[in-house]
KEKE-3310 file (N, C-alpha, C; in steps of 0.2 Angstrom, whole numbers, plus 5000, padded with zeros to 4 digits):
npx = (5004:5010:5018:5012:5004:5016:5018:5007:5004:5018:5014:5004:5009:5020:5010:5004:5013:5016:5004:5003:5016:5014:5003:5008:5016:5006:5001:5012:5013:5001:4990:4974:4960:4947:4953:4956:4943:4936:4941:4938:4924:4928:4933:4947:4960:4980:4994:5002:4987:4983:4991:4991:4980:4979:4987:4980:4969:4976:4980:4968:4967:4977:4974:4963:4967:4974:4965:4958:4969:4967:4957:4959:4969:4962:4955:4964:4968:4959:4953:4966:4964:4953:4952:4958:4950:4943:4929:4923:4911:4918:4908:4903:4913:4913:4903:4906:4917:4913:4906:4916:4921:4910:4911:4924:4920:4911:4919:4929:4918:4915:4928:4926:4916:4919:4928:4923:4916:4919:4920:4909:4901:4904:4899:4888:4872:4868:4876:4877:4865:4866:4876:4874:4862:4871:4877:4868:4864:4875:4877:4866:4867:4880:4877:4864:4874:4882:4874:4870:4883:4884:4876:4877:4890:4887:4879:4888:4899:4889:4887:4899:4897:4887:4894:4904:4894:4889:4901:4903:4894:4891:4904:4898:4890:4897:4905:4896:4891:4902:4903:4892:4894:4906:4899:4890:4897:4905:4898:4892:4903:4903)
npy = (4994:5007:5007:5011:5022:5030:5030:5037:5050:5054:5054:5065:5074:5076:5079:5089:5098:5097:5101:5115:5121:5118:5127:5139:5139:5142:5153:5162:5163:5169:5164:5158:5148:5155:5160:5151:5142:5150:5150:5138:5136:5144:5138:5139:5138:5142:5135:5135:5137:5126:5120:5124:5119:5104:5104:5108:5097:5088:5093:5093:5078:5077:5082:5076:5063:5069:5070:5058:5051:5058:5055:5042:5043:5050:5040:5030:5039:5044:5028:5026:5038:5034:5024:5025:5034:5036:5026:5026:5018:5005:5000:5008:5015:5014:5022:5036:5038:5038:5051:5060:5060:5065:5078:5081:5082:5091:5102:5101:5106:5117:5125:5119:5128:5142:5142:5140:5151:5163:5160:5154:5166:5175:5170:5177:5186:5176:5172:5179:5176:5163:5158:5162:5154:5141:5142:5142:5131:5125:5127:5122:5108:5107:5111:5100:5089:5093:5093:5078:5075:5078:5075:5059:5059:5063:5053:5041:5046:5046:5040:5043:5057:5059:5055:5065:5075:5069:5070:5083:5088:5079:5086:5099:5099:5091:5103:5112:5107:5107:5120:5123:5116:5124:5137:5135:5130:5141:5149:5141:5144:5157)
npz = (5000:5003:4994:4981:4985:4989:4973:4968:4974:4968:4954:4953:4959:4948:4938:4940:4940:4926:4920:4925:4919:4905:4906:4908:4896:4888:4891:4892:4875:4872:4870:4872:4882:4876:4866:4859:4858:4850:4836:4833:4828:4815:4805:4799:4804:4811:4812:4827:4833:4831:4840:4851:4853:4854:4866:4875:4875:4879:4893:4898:4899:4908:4920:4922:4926:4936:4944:4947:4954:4963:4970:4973:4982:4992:4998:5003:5012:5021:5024:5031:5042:5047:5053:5066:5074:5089:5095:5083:5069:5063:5052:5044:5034:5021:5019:5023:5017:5006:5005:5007:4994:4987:4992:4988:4975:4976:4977:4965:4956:4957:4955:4941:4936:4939:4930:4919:4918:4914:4899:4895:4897:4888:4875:4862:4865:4873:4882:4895:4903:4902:4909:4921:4922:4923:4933:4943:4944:4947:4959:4966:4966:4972:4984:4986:4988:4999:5010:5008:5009:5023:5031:5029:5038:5048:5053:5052:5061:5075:5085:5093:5092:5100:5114:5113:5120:5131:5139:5140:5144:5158:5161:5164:5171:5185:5189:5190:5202:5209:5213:5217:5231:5235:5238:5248:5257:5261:5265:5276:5284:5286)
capx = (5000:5014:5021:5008:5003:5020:5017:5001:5008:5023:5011:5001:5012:5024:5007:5003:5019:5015:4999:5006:5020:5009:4997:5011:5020:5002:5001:5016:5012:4995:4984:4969:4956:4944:4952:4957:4937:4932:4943:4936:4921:4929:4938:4956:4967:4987:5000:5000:4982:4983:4999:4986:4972:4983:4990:4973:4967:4982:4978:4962:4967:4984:4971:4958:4974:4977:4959:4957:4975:4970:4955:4964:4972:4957:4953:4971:4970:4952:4954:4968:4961:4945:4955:4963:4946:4941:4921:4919:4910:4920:4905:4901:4919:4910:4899:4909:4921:4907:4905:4923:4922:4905:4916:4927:4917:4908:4927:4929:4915:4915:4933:4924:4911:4923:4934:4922:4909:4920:4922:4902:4899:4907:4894:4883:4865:4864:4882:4876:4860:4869:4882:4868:4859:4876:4878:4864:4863:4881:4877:4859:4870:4882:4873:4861:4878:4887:4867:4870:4887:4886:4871:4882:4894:4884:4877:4893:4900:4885:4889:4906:4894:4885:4899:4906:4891:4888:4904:4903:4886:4894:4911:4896:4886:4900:4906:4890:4890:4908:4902:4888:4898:4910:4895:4888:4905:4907:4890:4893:4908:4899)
capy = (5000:5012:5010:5013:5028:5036:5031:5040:5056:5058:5056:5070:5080:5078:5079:5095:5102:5099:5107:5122:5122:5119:5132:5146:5141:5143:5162:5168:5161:5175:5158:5155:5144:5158:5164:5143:5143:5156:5151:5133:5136:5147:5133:5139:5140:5141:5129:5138:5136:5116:5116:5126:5113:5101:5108:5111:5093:5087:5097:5090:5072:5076:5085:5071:5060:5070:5069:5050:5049:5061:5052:5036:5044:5052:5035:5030:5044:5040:5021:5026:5041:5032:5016:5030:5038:5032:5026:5023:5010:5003:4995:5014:5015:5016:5028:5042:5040:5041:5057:5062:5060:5072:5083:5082:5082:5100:5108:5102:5107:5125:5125:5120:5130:5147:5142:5140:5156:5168:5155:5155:5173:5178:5170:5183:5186:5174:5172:5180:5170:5152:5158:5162:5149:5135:5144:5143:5124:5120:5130:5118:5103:5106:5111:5093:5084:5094:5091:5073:5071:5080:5068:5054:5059:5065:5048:5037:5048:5049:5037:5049:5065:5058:5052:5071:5077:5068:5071:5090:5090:5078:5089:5105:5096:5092:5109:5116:5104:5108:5128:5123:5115:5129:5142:5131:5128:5145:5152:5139:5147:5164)
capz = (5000:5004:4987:4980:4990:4984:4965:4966:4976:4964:4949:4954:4958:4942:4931:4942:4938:4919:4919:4927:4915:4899:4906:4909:4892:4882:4893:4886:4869:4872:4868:4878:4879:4872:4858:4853:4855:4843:4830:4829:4820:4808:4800:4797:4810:4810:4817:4834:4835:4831:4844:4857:4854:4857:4872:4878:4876:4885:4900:4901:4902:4913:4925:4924:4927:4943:4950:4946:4957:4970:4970:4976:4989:4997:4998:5006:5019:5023:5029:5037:5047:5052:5060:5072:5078:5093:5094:5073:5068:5055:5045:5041:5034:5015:5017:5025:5011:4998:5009:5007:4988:4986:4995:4981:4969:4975:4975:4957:4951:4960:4952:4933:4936:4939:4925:4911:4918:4907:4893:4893:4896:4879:4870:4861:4867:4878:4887:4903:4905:4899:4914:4928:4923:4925:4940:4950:4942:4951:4966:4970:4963:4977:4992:4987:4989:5004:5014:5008:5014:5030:5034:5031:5042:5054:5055:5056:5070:5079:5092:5095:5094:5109:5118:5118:5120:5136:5143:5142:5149:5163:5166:5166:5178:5189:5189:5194:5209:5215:5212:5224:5236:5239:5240:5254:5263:5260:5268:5282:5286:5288)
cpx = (5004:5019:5018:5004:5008:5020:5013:5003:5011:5019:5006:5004:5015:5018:5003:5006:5019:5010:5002:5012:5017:5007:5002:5014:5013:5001:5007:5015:5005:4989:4981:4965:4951:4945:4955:4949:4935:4936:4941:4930:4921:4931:4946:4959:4973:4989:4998:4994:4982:4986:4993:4982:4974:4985:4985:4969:4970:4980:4973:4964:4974:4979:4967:4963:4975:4970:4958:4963:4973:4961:4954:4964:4968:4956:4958:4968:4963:4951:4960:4965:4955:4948:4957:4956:4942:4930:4916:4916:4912:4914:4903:4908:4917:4909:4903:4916:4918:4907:4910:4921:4915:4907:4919:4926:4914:4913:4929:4924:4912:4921:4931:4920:4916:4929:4929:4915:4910:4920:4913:4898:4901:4905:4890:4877:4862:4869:4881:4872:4861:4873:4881:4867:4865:4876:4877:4864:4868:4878:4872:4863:4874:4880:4868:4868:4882:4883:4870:4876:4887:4881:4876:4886:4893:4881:4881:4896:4897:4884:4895:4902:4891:4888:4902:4903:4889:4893:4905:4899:4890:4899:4903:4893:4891:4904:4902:4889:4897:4907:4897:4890:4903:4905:4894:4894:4908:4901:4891:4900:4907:4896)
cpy = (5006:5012:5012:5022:5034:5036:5037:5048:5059:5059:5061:5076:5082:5078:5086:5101:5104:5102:5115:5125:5123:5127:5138:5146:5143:5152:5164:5165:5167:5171:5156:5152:5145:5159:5155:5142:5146:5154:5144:5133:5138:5144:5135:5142:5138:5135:5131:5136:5128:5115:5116:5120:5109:5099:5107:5103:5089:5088:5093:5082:5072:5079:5080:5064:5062:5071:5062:5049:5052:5057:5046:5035:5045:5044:5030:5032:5042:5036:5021:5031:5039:5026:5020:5035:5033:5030:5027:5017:5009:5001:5002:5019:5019:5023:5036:5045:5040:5050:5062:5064:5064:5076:5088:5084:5092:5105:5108:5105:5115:5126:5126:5128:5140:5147:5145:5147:5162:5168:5158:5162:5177:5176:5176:5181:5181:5171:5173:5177:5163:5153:5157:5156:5142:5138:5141:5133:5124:5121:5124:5112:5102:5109:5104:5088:5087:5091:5082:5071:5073:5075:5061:5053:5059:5056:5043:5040:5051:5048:5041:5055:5064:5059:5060:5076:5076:5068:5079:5091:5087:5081:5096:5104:5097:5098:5113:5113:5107:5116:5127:5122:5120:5137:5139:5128:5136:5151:5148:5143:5154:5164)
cpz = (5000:4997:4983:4979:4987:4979:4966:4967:4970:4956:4948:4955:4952:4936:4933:4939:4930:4918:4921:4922:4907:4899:4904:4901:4886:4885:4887:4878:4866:4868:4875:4877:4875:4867:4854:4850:4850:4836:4828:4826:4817:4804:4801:4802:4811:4817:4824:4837:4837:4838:4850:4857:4858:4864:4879:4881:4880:4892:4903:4904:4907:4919:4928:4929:4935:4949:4949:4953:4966:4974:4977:4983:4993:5000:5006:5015:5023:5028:5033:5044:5049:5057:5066:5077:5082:5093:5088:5074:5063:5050:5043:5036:5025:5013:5017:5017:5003:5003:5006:5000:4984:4988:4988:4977:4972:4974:4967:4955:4952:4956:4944:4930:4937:4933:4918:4913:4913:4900:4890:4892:4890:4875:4869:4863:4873:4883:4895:4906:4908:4906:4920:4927:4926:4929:4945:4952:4948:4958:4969:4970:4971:4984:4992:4990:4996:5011:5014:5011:5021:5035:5036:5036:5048:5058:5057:5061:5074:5085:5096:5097:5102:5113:5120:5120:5129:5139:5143:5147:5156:5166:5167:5172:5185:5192:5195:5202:5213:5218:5218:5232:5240:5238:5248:5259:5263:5266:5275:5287:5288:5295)
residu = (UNK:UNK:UNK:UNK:UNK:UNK:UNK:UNK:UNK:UNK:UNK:UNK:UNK:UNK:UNK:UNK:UNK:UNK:UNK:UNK:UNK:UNK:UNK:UNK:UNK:UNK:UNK:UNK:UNK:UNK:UNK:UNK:UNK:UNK:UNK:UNK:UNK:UNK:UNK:UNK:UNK:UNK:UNK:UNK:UNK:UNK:UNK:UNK:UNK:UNK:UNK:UNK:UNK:UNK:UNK:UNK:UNK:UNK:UNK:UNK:UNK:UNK:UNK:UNK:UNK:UNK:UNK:UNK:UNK:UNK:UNK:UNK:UNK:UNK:UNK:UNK:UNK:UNK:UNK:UNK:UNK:UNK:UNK:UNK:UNK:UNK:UNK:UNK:UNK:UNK:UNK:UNK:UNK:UNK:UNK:UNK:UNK:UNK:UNK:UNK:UNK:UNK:UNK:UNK:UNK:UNK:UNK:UNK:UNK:UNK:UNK:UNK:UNK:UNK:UNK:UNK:UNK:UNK:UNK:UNK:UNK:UNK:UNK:UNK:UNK:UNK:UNK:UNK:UNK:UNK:UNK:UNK:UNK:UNK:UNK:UNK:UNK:UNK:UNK:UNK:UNK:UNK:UNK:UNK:UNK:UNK:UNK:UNK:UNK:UNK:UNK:UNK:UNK:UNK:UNK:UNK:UNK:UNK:UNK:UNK:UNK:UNK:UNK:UNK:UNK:UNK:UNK:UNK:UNK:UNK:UNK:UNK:UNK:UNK:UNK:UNK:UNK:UNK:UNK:UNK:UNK:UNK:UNK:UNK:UNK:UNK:UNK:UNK:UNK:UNK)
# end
């Protein structure tokens, strides 16, 4: 599992490192994904443009590359950090990491969704609309999934919730009694 673990790590990181590299060499090149957009229904677009396209599809699949990886790991990190929390039920071990990975999934698609709203708003007459509308879509999308995982969560460590629940309540209780006690040993003392 530990080799594994570091495969995945170092694939992410060195397929991180290319996109960031890609990305900065298509900036200075003053090629972006709007203006690669606009020239593909024109038909004719030079070498550059090809090379950008290219460029551009790469990206995609070196990016998908590093969410499938990071993916994995969530995964990793998950079944270790749940063995280590006192009063889990492991048979809920599943769920919580389906949880995790709707998690995920709201971050990316908060991420897609801030990428492509300027992509989208440069269409004519109905860019701004097309942009609200995906908007509002992502926004309902991921509050149904963030409701869905916090439930999940809430339910696997609910046995835990209790438990520190009931111990606050019991240190506040005992408190209140020791507080009582030194009125009434205080008052007798008068």
């Amino acid at each position: 599992m530990r080799e594994e673990v570091e495969k995945r790590v170092l694939r992410v990181l060195i397929n991180t490192g290319l996109i960031f590299i890609i990305g900065l060499a298509l900036g200075f090149l003053n090629i972006s994904f709007s203006s690669i957009l606009a020239v593909i229904p024109v038909g004719g677009f030079s070498l550059t443009m090809a090379l950008a396209l290219i460029a551009v599809i790469v990206l995609f699949f070196m990016a998908l590359r590093v969410v499938l990886d990071l993916i994995r790991l969530i995964d990793f990190a998950s079944e270790t950090l749940l063995k280590h929390i006192p009063g889990f039920n492991p048979e809920k071990s599943p769920s919580v990491v389906r949880a995790l990975k709707e998690l995920l999934v709201v971050f990316v698609v908060t991420i897609m969704v801030s990428v492509a709203s300027p992509l989208i708003s440069s269409v004519p007459n109905i860019g701004g609309w097309l942009s609200l509308a995906i908007s509002i879509a992502a926004f309902a999308f991921s509050v149904i999934l963030m409701y869905d995982a916090g439930r999940t969560i809430y339910a696997a460590f609910e046995s835990s919730i209790q438990a520190l629940i009931d111990r606050i309540v019991a240190h506040n209780h005992n408190s209140s009694e020791r507080e009582k006690k030194r009125e009434e040993a205080y008052q007798a003392t008068d």
